[in-house]
C-alpha positions in Angstrom: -59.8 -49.3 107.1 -63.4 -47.6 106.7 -65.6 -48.8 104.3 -65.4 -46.3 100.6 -69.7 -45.1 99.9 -69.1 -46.0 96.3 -70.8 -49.2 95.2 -68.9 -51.8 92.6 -71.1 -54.5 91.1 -69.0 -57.3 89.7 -70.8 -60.0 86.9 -69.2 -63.0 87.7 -68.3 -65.3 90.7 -65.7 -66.8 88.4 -61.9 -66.8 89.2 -61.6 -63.7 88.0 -64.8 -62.3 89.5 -63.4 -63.8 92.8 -59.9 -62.1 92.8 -61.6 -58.3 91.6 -63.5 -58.7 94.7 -60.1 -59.8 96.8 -58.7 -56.8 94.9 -61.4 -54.4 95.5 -61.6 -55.3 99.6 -57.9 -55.0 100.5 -58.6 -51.3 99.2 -61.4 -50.6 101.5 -64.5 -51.4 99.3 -67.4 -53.7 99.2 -68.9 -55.3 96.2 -71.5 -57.2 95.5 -71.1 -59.7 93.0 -74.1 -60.9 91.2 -73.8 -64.7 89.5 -76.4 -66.6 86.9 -76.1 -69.9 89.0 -75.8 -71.2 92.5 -72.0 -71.0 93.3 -68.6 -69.7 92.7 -66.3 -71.0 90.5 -67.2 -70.5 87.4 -65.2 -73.0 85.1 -63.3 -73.8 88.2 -65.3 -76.0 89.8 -65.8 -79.0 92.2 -69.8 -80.6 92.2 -71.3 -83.4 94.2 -72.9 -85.9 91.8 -74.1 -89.5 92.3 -72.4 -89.7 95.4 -69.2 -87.9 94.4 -67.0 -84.8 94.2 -66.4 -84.0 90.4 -64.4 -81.5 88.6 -65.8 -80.0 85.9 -63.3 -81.6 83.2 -59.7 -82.6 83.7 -58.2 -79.4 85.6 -54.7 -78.9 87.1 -53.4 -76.1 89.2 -49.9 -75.3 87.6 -48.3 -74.0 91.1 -45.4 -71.7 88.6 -48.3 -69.3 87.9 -47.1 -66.0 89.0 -50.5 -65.0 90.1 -52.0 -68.2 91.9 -48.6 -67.6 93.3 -49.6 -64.3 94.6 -53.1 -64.8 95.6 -53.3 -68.6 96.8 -52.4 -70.6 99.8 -51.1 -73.3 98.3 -50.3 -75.5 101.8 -54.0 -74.8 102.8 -55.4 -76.5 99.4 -53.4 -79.4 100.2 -52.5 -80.1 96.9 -51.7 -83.9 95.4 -48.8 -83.0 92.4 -48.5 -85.3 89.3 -44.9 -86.4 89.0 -43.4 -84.8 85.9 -43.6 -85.7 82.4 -46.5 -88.7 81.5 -47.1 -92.0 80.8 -47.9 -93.2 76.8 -50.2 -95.7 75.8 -50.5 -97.4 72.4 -51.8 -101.2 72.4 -50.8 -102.4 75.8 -47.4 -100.8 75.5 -46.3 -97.8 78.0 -43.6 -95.7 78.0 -42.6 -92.5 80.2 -41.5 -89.3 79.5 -40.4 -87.2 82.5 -37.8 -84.7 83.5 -35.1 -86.0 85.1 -33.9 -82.9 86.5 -37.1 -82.5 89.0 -37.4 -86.4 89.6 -34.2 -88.4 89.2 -36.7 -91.8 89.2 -37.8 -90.8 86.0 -34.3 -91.0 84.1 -34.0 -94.6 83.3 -37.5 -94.3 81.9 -37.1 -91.6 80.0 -33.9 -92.2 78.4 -35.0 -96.2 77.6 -38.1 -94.4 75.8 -39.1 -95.5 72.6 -41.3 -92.8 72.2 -39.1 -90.2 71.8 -35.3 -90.2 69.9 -32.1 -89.6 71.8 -32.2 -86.1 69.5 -35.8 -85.2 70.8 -35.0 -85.9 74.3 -32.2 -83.5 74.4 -34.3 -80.8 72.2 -36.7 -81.0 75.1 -33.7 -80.9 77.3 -32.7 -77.8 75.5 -35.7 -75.9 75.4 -36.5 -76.1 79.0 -33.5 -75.1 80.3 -34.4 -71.8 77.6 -37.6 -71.3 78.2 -36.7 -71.1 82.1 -34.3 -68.5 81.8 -37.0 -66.5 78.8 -38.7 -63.9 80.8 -42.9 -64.1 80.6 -42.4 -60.1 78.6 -40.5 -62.1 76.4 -42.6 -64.8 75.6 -45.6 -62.8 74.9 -43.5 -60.4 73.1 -42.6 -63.1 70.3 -44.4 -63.0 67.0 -46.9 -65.5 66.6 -47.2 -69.2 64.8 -49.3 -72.1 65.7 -48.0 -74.6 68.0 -47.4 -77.3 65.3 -45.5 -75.1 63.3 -43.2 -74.3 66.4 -42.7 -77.8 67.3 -41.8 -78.4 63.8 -39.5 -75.8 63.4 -37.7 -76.6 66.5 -36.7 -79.7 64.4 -38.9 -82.2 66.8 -39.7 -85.6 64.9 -42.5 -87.0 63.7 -42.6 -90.1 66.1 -42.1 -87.9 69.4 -44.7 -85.1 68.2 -46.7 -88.4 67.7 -46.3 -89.6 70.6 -46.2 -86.9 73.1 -46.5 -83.5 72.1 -49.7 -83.6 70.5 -51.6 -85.7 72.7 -50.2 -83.4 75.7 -50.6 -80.1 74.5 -53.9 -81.4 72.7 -55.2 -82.3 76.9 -54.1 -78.7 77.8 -55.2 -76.5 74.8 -58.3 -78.4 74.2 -57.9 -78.6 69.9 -55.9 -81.8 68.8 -54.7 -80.0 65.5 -52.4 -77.6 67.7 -53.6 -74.6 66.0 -53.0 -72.6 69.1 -50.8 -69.7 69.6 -47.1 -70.5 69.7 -46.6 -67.8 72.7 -49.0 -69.7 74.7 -46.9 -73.2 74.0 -44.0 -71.7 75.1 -45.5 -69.9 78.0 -47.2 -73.3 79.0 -44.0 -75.2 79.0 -42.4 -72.9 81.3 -44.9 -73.3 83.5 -44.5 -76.9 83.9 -40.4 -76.4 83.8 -40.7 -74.2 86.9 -43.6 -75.6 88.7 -45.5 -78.8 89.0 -48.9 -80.0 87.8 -51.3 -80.1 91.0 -55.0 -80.8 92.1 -56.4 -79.9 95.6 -57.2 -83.0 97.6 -60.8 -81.6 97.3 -60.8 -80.8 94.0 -60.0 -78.1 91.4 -63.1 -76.1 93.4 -61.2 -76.0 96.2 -59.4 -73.2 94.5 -62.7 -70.9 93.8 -63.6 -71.8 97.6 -60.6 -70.7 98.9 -60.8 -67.0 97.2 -64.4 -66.6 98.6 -63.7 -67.4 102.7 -60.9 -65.0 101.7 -63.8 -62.5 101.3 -65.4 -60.5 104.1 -67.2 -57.7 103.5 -68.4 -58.6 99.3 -72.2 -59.8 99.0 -72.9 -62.7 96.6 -76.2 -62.3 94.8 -76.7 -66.2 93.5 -79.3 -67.1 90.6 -79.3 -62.8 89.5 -78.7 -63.8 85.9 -77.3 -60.1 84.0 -78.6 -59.3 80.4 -77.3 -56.0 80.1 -75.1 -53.3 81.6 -75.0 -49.9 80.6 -73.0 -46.8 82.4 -74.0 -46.8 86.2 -76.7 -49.7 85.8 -77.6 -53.3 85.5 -80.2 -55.2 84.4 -81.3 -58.6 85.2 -83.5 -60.9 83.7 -85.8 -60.7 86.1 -86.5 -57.2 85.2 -84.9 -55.5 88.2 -82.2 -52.5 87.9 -79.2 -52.1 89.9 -77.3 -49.2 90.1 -73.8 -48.7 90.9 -70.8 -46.1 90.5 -68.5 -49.0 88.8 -69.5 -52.2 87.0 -66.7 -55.1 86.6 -68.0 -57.8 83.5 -66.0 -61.0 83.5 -68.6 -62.1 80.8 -67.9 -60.8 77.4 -70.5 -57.6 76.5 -70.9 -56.6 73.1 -70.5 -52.7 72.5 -74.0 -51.9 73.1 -73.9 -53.8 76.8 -75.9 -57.4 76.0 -73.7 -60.7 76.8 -71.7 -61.5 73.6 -72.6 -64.9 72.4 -70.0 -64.7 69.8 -66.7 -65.1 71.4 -65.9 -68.3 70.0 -65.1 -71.7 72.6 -63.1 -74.7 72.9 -64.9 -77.8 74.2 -64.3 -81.0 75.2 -65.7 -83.9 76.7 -65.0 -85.6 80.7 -65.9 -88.8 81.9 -65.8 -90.1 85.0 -65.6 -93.8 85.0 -65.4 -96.5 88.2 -61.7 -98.1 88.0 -62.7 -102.1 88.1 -59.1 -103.1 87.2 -55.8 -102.3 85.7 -52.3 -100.4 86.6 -52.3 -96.4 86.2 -50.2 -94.4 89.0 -52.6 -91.9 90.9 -50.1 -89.4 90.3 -49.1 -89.4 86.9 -50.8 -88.1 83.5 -52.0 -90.8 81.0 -51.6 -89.8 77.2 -53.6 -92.2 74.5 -50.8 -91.9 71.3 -52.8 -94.2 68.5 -53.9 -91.5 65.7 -57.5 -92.7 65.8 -57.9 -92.6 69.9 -60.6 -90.2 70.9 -59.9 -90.9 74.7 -56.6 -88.0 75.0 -55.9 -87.7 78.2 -56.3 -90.5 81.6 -55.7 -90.0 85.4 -56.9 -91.2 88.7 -59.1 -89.0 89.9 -58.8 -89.4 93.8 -60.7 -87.3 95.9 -60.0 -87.1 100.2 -62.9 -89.4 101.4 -64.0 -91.3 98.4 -63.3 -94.0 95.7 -60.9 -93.1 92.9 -62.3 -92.7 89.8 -60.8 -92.5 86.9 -61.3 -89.7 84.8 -61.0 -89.4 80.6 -61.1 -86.4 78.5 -61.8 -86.2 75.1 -60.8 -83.7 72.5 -61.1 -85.0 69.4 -64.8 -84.4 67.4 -66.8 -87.0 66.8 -70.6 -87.8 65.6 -70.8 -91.1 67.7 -74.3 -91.0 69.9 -73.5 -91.0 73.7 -73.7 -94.6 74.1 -71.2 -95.2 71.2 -68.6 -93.0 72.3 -68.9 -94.1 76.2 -68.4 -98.1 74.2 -65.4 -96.3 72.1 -63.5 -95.5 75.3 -64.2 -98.2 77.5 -62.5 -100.7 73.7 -60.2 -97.8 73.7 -58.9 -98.7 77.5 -58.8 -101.9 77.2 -56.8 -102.4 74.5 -54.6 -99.7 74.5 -53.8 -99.8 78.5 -55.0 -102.3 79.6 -58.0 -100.6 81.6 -61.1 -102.6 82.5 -63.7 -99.6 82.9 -66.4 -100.1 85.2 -69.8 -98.0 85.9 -70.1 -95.0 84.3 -70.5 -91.9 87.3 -71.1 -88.9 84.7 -70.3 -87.3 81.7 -69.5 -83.3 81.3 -69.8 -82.1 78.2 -68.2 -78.5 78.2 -69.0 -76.2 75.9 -67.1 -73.5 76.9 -63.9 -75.0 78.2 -61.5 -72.5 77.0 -62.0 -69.1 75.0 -60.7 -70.1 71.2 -58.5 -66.8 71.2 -55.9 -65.5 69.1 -53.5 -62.6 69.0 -52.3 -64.0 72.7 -51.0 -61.4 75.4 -49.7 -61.7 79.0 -52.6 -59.6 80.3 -55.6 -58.0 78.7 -54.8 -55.2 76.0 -58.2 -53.9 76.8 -60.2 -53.0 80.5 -62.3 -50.3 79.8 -65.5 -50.3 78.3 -67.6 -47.3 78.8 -67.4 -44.5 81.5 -67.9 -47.1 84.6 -67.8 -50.4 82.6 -64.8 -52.6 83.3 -64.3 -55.7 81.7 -62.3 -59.2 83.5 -61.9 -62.7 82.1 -59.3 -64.7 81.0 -60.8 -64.2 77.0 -58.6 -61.1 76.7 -55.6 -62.5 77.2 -54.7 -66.1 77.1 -56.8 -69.4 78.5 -55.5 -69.7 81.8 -55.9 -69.6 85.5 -53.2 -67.0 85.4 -54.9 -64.8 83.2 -58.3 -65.1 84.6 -56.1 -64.0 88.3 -54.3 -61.1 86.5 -57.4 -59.7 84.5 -60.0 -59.5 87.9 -56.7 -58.1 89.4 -56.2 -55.6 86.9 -60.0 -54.5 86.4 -60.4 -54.0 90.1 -57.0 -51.9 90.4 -58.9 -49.8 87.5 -62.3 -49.3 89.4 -60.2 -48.0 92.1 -58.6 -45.5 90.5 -61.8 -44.2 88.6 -63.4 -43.9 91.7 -60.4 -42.3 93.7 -60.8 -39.5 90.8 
């Protein structure tokens, strides 16, 4: 197919940056994609520090995502999947909770559990097999409570929110209170019902480098760091002007063009510790369940060609120097699993981990902003790899239309 004159600037070598330009080329066109630092990515991404491949905080691939679905080659990634369900710490004593259904192993485990009642294993029971058959329309469709309230009013107990739900759904939506939107709990859980939990054998960046070598005719403009667009032009901080017949933003731009600095963030914190001794499964999720852990969520972090590590994220906010909290999790690990922490590798500290959004929709209620301003990003519609996919998808089918007009 011949190459289209018009010109299409994307801000943005993010996931959703990544799949407007996918988008965008199947149709004929080539963008050029300007981005503030050195590679793709965006949150998704894998670096090489001290010697080893990192993730940029505790990241899974959820293979049920319609749209990674759609736009990934999930045999090339070669992914490593968790086994359903995780293990619970709490002073040296583990239990498992998995789903039986997907991995018979797991059903002695998870029916001896003492983390959980006979009554809240077959709630969970319940509401999987539901939220399977719920359509995605559906789910987003439903009116809107916090997470904790929905978990209560689904008559879950005290001692299994305790000791499961919250620390889970705390690892996933970043805020240990679950004040999250109830449509994206549900949504959530039906991803992990119909999929699995996965990581590429590379890492999480694997995913932002596969979308790129998918790319053949878009130019990447590294280190062009944007401080405004306006109709038909850009402008960088270094001064220069670029124009073009459509712009795609996956940054969020406040109504007179600047970046928005007030879209507000979830962070959290990701260390990445050598594993000197103890027993944690490389393919399963570890949950800290003791009210006053700030370590939330363990795993082996086991990258093709180099020693595991084992990686800890934490949630919870703290005032605790650097030094005191890297002391906090290595007590933490040793009494509560059992974990003898070696040398520390790094330490992410992510400010903007997940956009703190409410009023939670399937895709973005919103695309347009200005004649040829188009906006992408996974901040207007739900935190998620799925929504990042949908919204570049979406803005680019946009741009193509405007500029078929």
């Amino acid at each position: 197919m011949p190459e289209k004159a018009a010109q299409v600037i994307i801000i943005g070598a993010g996931i959703s940056g990544l799949i407007a330009a996918k988008t965008l080329e199947e149709k004929g066109y080539s963008p050029v994609v300007l981005e503030a630092s050195e590679t793709v990515g965006g949150r998704v991404k894998t670096s090489s520090i001290n010697g080893f491949k990192l993730d940029h905080g505790f990241q899974v691939l959820l293979t049920a995502y319609p749209m990674a679905r759609k736009h990934l080659d999930y045999d090339a990634l070669n992914l490593r999947y968790f086994r359903p369900g995780a293990l619970l710490f709490s002073h040296k004593l583990r239990s498992f909770i998995g789903d039986p259904l997907r991995d018979i192993t797991s059903f002695i485990p998870t029916i001896t559990s003492v983390a959980a009642s006979f009554s809240d294993k077959w709630k969970i029971f319940k509401l999987t097999s539901r939220l399977k058959r719920k359509s995605l329309k559906s789910i987003f469709a439903e009116p809107e409570s916090t997470t904790a309230e929905y978990i209560e009013n689904y008559g879950f107990s005290d001692v299994v929110t305790r000791n499961f739900l919250r620390p889970f759904f705390a690892g996933i939506f970043l805020e240990h209170q679950l004040k999250t939107s109830s449509r994206m709990f549900e949504f959530v859980f039906k991803m992990f019902a119909q999929g699995s939990a996965a990581i590429p054998n590379t890492g999480i960046g694997a995913i932002s480098n596969q979308l790129k070598d998918q790319l053949n005719n878009t130019s990447f403009k590294f280190q062009h760091e944007v401080v405004q667009v306006q109709n038909g032009f850009v402008l960088l901080k270094s001064g220069e002007r670029l124009k073009a017949e459509a712009i795609i933003s996956t940054v969020p731009l406040t109504e007179d063009g600047k970046l928005d600095e007030s879209l507000s963030w979830k962070s959290c914190e990701n260390f990445y510790f050598e594993f000197n001794g103890g027993k944690l499964p490389v393919n399963l999720i570890g949950l800290l369940t003791e009210k006053d852990d700030l370590a939330n969520n363990i795993n082996i972090h086991q990258i093709e060609g180099q020693d595991d590590l084992i990686s800890i994220t934490v949630v919870k906010k703290h005032e605790l120097t650097e030094l005191e909290l890297e002391q906090r999790l290595r007590y933490e690990l040793e009494t509560q699993c059992g974990i003898d922490l070696g040398k520390l590798i790094h330490k992410f500290n992510i400010k903007k981990a997940l956009p703190n959004k409410s009023d939670i929709s399937q895709v973005p209620k919103k695309i347009r902003q200005g004649d040829t301003i188009f906006l992408a990003g996974d901040y207007l519609a739900n935190g998620s790899l799925n929504a990042a996919m949908a919204s570049g998808e979406m803005a680019a089918g946009e741009v193509i239309k405007f500029l078929s007009n």
